[in-house]
N, C-alpha and C positions, 0 to 999 in steps of 0.2 A: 808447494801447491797452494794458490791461493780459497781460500773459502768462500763457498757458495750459499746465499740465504734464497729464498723463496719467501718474496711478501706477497699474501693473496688477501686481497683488498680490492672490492671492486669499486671506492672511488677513487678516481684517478688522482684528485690533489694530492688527498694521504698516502696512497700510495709510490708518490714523489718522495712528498716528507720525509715516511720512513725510511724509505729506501736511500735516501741523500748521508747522512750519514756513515753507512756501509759503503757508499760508490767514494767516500772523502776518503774513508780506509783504505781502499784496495780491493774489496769484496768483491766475489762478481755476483750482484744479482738480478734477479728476473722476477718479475711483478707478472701477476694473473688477475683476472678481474671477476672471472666465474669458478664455483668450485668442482665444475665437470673439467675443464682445463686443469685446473690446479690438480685434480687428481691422476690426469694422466700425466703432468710434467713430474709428480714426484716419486716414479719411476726414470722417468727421461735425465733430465735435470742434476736429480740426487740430490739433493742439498745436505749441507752441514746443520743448517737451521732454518725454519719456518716460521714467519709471524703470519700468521693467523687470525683471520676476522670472522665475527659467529653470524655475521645477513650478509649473505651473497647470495646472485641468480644461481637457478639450476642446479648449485647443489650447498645446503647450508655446511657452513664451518663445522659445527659439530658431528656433522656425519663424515665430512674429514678427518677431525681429530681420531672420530671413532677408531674412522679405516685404519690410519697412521697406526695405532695404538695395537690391531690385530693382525697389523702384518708383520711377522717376525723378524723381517729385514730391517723395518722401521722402527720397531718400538722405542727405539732409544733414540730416537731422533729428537732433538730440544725441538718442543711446541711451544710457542712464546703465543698467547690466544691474550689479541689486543681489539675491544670490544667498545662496544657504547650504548651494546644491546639491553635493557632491562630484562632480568630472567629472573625467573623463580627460583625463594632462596635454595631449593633445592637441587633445581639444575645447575647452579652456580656452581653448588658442590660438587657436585658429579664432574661436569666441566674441568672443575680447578684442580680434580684429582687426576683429571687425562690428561692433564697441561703442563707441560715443563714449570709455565710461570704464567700468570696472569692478570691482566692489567683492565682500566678501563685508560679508552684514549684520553679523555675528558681531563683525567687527572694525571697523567704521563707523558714527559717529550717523546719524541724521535731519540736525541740522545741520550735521554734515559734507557731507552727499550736498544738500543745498540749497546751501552756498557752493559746492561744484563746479559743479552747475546754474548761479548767476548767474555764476560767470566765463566759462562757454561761451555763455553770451547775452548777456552784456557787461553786464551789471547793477553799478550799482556800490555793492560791497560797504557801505564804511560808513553810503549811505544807508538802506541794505534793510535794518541791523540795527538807528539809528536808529529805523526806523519800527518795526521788530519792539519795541523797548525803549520805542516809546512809547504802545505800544498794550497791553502786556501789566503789570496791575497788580502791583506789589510787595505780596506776602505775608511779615508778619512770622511768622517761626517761633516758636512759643509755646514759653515758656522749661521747661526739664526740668523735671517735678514733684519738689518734696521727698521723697518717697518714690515707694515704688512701690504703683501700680493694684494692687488686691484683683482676683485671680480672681474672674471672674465666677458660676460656678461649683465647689465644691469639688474637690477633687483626687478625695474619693470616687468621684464621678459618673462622672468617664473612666476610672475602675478595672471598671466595672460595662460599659464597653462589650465585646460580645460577640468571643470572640476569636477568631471567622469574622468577621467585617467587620475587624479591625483587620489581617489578614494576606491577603484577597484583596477583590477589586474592581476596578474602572477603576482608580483608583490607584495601588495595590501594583502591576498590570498592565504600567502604563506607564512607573515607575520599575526 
């Protein structure tokens, strides 16, 4: 029977990410984006393991991990709580003592937080990367061009852009 993760993660890129690893394995997982979903799918669902995000809508991760940790059917369920939240060193603790294992994203792959998952499920490693290496095609990197690509457009043209767009917007905004 193959193995089942639960990554709830409500951005969708990371929630790829992580989950890309596990789907090269064989894993079968299912990605949530809220933690009012997330908590009825971990009933439904069942999983073998959950990675865990502590800012999500509707209901935060730590009140997951809570639940997870008080339901006697769950409690042993590997909580992998993979974060980027700032928290107080005290909640940290508290957290880190609910958590199977805990990471900041910031400083940890996707394939990191996948070999921690198979050793807490006793997967063994060099088969699951075997299978990962023989499943995923080798891409030859196309060798440096002799020279360099011509702009696509001239230098002119981005000189003409307005200089209200080039100093506000969502971008200027958010950087």
């Amino acid at each position: 029977m193959e193995k089942k993760i639960l990554v709830i993660e409500d951005s969708q890129v990371l929630a790829f990410a992580y989950s890309l690893p596990f789907q090269r394995r064989g894993y079968q997982v299912q990605i949530v984006g809220d933690g009012r979903t997330a908590l009825g799918l971990l009933r439904t669902f069942q999983p073998d393991a959950v990675l865990l995000d502590l800012i999500l809508p509707k209901v935060p991760g730590s009140v997951i991990l809570e639940a997870i940790r008080l339901n006697p059917a769950m409690q042993n369920l590997p909580v992998i709580v993979f974060t980027n939240a700032l928290l107080r060193p005290a909640e940290e603790e508290r957290l880190r003592k609910l958590a199977t294992r805990f990471f900041h994203k910031a400083q940890t792959s996707p394939e990191q937080i996948a070999k921690v998952v198979e050793e807490l499920l006793g997967v063994s490693a060099p088969v699951a990367e075997e299978t990962a290496a023989q499943s995923e095609p080798v891409v030859p990197i196309p060798a440096q061009p002799a020279e360099a690509p011509k702009p696509a457009a001239p230098l002119s043209a981005i000189a003409a852009i307005p200089e209200a767009m080039a100093t506000s917007g969502p971008a200027c905004e958010a950087a």
